[in-house]
KETIFI-259148 format. One record per atom (N, C-alpha, C): residue in three letters; atom name; x, y, z. Coordinates in steps of 0.2 Angstrom, whole numbers. Layout:
N
<pt ala, CA, <X, Y, Z>>
...
//
This chain:
176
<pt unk, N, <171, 421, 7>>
<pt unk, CA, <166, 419, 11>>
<pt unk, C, <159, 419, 7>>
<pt unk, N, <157, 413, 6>>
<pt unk, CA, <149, 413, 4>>
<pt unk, C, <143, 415, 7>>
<pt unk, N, <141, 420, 3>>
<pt unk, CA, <137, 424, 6>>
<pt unk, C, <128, 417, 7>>
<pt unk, N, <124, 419, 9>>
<pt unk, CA, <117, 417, 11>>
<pt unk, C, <114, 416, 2>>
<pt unk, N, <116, 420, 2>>
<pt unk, CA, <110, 421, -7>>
<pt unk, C, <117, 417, -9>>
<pt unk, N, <122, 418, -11>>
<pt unk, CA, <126, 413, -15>>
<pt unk, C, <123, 405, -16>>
<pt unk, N, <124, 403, -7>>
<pt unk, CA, <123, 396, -5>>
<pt unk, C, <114, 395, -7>>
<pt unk, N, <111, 399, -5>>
<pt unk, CA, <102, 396, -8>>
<pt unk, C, <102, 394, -17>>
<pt unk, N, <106, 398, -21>>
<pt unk, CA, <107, 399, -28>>
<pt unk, C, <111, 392, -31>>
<pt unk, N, <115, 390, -25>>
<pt unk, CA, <121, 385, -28>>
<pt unk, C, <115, 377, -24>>
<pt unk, N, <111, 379, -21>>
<pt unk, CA, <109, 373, -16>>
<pt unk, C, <101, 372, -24>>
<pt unk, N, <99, 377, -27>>
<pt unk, CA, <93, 376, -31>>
<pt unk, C, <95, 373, -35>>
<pt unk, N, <101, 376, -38>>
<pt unk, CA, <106, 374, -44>>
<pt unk, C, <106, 366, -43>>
<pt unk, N, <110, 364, -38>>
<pt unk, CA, <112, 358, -38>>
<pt unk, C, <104, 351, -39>>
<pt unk, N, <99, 354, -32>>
<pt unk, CA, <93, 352, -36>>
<pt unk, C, <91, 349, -42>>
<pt unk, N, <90, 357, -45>>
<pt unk, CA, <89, 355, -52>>
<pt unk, C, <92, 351, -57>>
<pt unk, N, <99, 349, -56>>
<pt unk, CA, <104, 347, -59>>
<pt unk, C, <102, 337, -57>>
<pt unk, N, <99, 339, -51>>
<pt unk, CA, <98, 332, -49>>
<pt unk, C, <91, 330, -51>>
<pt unk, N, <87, 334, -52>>
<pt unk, CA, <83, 331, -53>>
<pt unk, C, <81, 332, -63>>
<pt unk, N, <86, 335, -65>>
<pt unk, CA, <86, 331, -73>>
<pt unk, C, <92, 324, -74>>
<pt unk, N, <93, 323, -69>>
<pt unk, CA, <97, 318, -70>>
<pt unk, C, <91, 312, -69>>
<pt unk, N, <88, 313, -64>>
<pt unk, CA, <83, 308, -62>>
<pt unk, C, <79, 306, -65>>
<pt unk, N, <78, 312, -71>>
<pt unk, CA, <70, 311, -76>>
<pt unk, C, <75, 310, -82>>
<pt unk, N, <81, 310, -84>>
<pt unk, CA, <84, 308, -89>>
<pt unk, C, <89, 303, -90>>
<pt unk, N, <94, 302, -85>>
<pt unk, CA, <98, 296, -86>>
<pt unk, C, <94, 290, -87>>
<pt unk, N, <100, 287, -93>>
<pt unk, CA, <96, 280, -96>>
<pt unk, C, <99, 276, -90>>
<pt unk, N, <94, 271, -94>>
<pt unk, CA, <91, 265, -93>>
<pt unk, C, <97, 260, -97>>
<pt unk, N, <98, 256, -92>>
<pt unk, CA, <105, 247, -97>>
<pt unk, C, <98, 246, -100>>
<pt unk, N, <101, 245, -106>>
<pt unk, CA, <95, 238, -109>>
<pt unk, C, <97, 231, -106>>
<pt unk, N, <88, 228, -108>>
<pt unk, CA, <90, 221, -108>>
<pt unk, C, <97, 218, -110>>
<pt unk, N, <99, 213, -108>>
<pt unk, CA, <104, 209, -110>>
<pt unk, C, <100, 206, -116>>
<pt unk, N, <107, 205, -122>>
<pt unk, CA, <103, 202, -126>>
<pt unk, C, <98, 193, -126>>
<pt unk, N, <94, 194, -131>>
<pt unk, CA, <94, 186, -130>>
<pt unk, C, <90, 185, -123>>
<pt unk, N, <89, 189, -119>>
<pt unk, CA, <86, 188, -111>>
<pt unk, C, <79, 183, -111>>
<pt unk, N, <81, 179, -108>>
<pt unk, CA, <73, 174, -108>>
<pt unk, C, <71, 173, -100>>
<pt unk, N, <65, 177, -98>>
<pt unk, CA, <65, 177, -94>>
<pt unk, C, <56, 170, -95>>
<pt unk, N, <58, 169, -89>>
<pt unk, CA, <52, 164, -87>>
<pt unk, C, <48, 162, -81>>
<pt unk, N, <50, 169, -77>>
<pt unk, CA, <44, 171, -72>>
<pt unk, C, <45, 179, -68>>
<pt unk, N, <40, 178, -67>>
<pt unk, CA, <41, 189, -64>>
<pt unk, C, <40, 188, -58>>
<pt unk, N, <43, 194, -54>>
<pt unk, CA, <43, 192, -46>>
<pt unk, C, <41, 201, -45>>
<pt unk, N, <37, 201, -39>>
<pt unk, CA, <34, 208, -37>>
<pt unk, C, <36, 209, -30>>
<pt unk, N, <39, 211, -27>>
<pt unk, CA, <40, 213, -21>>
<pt unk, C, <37, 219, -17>>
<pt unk, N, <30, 219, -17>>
<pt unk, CA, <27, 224, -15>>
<pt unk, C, <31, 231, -12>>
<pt unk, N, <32, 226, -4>>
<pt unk, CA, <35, 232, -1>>
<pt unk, C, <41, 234, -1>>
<pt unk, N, <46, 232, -7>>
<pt unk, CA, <54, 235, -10>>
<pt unk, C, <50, 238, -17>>
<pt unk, N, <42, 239, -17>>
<pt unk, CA, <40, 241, -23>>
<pt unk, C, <47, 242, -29>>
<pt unk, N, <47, 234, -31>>
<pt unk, CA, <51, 231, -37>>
<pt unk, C, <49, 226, -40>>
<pt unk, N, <49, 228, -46>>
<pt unk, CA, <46, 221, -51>>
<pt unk, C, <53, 216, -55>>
<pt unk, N, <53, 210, -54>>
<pt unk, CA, <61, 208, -56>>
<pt unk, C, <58, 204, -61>>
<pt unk, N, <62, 203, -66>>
<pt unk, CA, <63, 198, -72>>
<pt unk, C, <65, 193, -69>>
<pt unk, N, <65, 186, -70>>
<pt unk, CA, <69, 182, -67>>
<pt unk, C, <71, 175, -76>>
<pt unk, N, <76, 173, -73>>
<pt unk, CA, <78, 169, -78>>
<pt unk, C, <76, 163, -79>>
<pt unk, N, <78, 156, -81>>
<pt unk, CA, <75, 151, -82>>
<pt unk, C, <79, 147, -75>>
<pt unk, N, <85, 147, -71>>
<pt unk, CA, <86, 148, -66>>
<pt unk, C, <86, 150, -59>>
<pt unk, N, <81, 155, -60>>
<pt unk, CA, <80, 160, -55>>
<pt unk, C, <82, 166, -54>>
<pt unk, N, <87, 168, -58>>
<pt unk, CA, <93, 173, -59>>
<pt unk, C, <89, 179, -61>>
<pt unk, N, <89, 185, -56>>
<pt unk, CA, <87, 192, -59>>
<pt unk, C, <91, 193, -65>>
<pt unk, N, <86, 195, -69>>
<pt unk, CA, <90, 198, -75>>
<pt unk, C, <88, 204, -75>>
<pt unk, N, <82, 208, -73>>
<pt unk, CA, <82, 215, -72>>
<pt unk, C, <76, 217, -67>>
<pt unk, N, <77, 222, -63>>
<pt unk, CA, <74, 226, -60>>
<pt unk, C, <70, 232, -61>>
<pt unk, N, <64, 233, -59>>
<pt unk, CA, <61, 239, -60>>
<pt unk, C, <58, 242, -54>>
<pt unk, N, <61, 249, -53>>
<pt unk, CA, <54, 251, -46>>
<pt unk, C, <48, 253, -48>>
<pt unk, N, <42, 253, -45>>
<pt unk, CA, <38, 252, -46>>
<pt unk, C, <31, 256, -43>>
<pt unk, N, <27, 258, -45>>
<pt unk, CA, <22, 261, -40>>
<pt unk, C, <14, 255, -42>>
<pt unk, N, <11, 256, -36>>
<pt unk, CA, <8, 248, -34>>
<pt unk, C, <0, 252, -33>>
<pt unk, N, <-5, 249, -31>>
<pt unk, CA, <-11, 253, -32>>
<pt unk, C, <-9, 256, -23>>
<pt unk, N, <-14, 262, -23>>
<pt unk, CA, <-16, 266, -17>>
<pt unk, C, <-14, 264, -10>>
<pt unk, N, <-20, 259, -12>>
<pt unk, CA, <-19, 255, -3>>
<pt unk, C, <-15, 250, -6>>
<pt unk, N, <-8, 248, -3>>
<pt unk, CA, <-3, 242, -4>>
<pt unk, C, <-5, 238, 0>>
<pt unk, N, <-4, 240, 6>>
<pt unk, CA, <-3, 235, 10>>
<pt unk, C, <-8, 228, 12>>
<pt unk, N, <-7, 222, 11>>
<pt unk, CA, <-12, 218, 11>>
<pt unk, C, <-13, 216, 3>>
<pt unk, N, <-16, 208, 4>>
<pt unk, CA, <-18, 205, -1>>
<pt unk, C, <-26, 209, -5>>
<pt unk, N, <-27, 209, -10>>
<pt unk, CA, <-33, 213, -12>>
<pt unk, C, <-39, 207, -10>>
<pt unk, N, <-43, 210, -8>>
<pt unk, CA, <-49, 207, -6>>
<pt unk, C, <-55, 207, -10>>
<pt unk, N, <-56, 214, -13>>
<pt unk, CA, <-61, 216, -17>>
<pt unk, C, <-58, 221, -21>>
<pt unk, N, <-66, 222, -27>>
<pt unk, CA, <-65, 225, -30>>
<pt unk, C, <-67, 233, -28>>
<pt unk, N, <-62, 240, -30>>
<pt unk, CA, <-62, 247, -25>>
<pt unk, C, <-56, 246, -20>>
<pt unk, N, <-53, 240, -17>>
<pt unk, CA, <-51, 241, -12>>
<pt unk, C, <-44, 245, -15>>
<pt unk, N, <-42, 246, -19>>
<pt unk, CA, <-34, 248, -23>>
<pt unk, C, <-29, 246, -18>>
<pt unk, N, <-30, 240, -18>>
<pt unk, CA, <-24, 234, -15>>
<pt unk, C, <-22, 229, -22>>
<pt unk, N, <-15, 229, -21>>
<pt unk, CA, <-12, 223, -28>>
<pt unk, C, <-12, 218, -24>>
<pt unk, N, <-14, 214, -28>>
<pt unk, CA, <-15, 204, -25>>
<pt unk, C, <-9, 203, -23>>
<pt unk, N, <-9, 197, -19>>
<pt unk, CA, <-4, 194, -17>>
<pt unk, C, <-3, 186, -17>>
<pt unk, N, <2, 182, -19>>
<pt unk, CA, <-2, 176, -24>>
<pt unk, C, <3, 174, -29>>
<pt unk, N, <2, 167, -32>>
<pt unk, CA, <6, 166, -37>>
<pt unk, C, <0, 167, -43>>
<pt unk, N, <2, 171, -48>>
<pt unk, CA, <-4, 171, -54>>
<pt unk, C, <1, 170, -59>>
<pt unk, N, <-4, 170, -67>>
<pt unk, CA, <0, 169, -73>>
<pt unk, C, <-1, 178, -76>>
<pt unk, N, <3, 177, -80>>
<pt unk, CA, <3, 182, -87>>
<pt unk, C, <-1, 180, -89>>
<pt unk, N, <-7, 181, -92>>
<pt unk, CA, <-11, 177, -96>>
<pt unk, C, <-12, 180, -104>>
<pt unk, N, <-14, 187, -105>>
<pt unk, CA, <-12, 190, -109>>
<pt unk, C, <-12, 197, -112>>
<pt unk, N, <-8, 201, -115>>
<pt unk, CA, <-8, 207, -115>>
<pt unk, C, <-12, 211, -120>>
<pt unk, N, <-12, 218, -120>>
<pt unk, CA, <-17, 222, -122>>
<pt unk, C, <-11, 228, -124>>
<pt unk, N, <-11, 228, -132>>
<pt unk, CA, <-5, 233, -136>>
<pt unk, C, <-10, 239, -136>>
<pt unk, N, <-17, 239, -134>>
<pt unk, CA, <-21, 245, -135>>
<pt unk, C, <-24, 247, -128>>
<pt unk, N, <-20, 244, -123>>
<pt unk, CA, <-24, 247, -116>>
<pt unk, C, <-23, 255, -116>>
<pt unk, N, <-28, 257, -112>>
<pt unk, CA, <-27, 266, -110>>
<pt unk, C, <-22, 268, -106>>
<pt unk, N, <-19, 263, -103>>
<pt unk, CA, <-12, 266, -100>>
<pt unk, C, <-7, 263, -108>>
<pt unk, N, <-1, 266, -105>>
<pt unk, CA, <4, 262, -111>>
<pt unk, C, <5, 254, -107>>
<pt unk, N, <1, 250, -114>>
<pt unk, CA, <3, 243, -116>>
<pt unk, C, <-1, 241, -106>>
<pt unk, N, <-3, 234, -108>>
<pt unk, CA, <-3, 232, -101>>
<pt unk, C, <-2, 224, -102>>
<pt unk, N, <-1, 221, -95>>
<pt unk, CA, <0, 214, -96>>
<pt unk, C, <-4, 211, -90>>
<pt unk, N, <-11, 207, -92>>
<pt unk, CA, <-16, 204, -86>>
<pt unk, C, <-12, 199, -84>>
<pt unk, N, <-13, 200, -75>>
<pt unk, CA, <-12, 196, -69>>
<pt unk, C, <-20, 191, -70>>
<pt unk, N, <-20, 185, -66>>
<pt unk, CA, <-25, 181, -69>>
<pt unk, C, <-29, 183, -62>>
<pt unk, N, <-28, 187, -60>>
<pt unk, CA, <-31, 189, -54>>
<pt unk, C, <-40, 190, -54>>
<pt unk, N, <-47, 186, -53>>
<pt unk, CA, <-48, 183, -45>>
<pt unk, C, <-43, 176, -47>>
<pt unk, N, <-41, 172, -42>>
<pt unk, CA, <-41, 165, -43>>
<pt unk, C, <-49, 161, -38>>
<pt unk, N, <-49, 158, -39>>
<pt unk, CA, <-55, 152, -36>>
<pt unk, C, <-55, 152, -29>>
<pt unk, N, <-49, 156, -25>>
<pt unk, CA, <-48, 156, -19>>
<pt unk, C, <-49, 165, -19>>
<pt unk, N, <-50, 169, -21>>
<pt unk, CA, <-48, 173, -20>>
<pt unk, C, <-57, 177, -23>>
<pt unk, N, <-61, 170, -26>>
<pt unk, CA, <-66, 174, -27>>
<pt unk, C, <-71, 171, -22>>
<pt unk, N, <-69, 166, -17>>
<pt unk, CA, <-74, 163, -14>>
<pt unk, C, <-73, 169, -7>>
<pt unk, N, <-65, 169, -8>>
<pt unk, CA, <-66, 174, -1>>
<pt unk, C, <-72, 182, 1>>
<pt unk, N, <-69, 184, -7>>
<pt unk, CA, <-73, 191, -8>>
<pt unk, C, <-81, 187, -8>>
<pt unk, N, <-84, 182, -11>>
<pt unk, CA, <-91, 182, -9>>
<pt unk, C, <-93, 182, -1>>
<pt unk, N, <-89, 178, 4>>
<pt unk, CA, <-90, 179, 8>>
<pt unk, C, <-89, 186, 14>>
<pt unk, N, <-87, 191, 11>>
<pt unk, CA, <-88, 197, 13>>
<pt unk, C, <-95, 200, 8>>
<pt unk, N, <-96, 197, 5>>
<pt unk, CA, <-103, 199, 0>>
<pt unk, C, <-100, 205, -3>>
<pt unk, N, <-95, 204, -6>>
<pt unk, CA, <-90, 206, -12>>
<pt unk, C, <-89, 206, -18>>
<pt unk, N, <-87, 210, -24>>
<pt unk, CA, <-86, 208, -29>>
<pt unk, C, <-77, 207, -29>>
<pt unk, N, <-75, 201, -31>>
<pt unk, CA, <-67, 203, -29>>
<pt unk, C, <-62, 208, -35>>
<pt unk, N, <-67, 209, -39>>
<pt unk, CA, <-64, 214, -44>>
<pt unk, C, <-58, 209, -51>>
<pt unk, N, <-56, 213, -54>>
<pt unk, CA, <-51, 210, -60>>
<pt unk, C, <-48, 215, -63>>
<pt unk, N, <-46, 213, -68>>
<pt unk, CA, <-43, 217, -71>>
<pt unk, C, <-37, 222, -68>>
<pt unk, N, <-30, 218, -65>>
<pt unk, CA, <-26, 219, -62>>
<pt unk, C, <-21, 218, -68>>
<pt unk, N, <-16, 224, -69>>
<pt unk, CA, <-13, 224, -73>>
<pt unk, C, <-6, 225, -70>>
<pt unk, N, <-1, 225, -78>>
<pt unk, CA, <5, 229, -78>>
<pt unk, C, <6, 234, -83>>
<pt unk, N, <5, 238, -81>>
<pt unk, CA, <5, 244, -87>>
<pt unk, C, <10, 251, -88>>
<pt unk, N, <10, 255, -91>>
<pt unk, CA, <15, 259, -92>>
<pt unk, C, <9, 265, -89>>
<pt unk, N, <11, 270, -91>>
<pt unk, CA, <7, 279, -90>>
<pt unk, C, <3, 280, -94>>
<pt unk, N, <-3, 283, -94>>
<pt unk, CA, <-8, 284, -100>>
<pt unk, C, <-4, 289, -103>>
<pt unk, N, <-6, 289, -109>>
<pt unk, CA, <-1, 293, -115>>
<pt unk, C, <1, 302, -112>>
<pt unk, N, <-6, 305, -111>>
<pt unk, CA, <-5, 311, -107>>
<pt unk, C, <-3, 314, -101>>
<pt unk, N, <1, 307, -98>>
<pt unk, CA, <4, 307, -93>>
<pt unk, C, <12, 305, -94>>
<pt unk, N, <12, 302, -100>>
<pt unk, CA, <20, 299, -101>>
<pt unk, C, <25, 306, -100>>
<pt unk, N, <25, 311, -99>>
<pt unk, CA, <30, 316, -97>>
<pt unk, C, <34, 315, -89>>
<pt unk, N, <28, 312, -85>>
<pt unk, CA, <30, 313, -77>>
<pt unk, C, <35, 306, -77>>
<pt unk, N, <36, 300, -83>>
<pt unk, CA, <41, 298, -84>>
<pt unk, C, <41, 294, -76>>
<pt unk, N, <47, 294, -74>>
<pt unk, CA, <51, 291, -68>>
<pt unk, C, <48, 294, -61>>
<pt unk, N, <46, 298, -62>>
<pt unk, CA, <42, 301, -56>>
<pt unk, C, <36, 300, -52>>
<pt unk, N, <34, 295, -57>>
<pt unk, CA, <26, 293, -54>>
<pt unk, C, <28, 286, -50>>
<pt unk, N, <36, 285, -48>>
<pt unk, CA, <36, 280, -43>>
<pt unk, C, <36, 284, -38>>
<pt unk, N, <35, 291, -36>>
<pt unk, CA, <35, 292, -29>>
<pt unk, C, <29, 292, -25>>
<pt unk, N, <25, 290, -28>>
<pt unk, CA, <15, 288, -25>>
<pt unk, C, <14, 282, -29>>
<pt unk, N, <9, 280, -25>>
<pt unk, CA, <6, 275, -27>>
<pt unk, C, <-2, 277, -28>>
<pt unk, N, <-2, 275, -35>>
<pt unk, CA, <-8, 280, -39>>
<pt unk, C, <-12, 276, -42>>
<pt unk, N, <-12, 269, -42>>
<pt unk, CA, <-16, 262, -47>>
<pt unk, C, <-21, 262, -43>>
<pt unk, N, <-25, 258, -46>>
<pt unk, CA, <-32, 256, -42>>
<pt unk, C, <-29, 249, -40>>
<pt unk, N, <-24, 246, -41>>
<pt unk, CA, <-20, 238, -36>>
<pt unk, C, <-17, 237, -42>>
<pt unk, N, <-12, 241, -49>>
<pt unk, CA, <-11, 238, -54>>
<pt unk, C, <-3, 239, -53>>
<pt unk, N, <2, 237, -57>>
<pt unk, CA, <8, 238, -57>>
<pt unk, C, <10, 244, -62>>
<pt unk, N, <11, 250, -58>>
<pt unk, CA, <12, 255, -63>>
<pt unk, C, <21, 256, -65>>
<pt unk, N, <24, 256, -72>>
<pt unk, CA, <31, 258, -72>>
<pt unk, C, <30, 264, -80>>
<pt unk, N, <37, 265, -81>>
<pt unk, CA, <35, 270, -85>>
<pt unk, C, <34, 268, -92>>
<pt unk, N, <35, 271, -97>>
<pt unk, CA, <30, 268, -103>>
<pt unk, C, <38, 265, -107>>
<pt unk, N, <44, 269, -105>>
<pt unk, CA, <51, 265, -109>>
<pt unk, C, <50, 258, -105>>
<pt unk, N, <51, 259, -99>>
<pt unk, CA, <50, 250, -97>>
<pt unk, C, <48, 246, -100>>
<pt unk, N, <37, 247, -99>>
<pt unk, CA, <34, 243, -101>>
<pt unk, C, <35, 241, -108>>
<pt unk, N, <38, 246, -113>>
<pt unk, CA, <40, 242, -118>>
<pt unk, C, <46, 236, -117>>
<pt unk, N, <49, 239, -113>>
<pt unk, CA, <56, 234, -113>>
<pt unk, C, <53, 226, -110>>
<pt unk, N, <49, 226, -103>>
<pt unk, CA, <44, 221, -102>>
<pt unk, C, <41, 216, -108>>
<pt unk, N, <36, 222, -111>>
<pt unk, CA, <31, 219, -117>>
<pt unk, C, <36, 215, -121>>
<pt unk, N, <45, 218, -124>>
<pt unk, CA, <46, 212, -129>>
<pt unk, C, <48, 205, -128>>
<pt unk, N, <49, 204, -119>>
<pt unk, CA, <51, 198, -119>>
<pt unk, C, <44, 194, -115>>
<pt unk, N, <39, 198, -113>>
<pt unk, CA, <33, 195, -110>>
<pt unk, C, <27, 194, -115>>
<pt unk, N, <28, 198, -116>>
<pt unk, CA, <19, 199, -122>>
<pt unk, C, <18, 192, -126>>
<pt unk, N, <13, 191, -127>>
<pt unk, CA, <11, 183, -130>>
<pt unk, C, <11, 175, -126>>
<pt unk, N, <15, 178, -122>>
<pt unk, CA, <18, 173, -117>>
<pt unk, C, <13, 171, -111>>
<pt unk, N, <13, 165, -109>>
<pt unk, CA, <8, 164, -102>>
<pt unk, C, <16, 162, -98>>
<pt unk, N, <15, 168, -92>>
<pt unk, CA, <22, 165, -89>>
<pt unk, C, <19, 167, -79>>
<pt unk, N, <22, 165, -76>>
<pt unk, CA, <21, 165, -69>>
<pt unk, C, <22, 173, -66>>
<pt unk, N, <20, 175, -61>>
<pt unk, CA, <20, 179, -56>>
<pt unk, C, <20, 178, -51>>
<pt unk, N, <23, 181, -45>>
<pt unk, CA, <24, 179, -38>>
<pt unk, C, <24, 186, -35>>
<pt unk, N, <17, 187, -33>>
<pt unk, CA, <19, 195, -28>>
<pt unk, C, <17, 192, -23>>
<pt unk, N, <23, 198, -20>>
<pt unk, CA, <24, 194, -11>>
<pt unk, C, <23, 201, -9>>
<pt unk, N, <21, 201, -2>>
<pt unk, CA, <20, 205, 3>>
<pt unk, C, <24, 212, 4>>
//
């Protein structure tokens, strides 16, 4: 018969066990040769998908999204991620988080609305990895949402992202 202390020993145990698998099991790499030709965000399955040249997922990421998700971003401070079709426009190998990749985020529609709340609509909506003295928390930082409205993943991702986006003007689509 298992005693009480036995089972609390074997139930931490197992925890533990699970949670280095979480922060350590790899990642498939890309497919080789992957030519991705638009990105898709799905706010509320907080997922960022590669898509192909016929629409075809080619990889998936989960993702943590700024503070407040819900809603399209209105302004600047609101730490809402837009919603919208935008472009990659282009990246930044020296951002303060690891690597990031600008959304073209205000668009024209999106800066008249914020002036009529007598608003600044804000910029600088990214994709980016972890700032370097955070890259330990790794996989973990998908459990909150901690951006100011940017697309946070972890810094192995972002590289994997950066080799087939970076220099590239390519589409975005984040939905709801």
């Amino acid at each position: 018969m298992m005693t009480l202390r036995r089972l609390i020993l074997l139930t931490i145990l197992g925890l533990f066990l699970l949670a280095v698998g979480y922060t350590f099991f790899p990642m498939r790499p890309l497919p080789e040769g992957a030519e991705v030709s638009k990105l898709l965000l799905e706010k509320k399955k907080h997922k960022l998908h590669l898509l192909g040249p016929d629409g075809e997922k080619i990889r998936s990421y989960s993702v943590s999204l700024g503070a407040n998700p819900r809603g399209h971003k209105q302004f600047q401070g609101d730490e809402r991620t837009p919603e919208g079709t935008y472009m990659i426009d282009f990246g930044n190998s020296k951002s303060r988080f690891f690597r990031s990749l600008h959304i073209s985020y205000p668009n024209s529609s999106d800066r008249s609305n914020s002036r009529k709340q007598g608003k600044n609509p804000g910029g600088d909506i990214m994709i980016h990895g972890l700032p370097e003295k955070y890259e330990w928390i790794g996989r973990w930082h998908r459990w909150w949402d901690w951006t100011d409205g940017c697309v946070g993943l972890t810094n192995r991702e972002m590289s994997e992202i950066w080799s087939v986006v970076a220099n590239r003007k390519i589409p975005i689509e984040i939905r709801p």
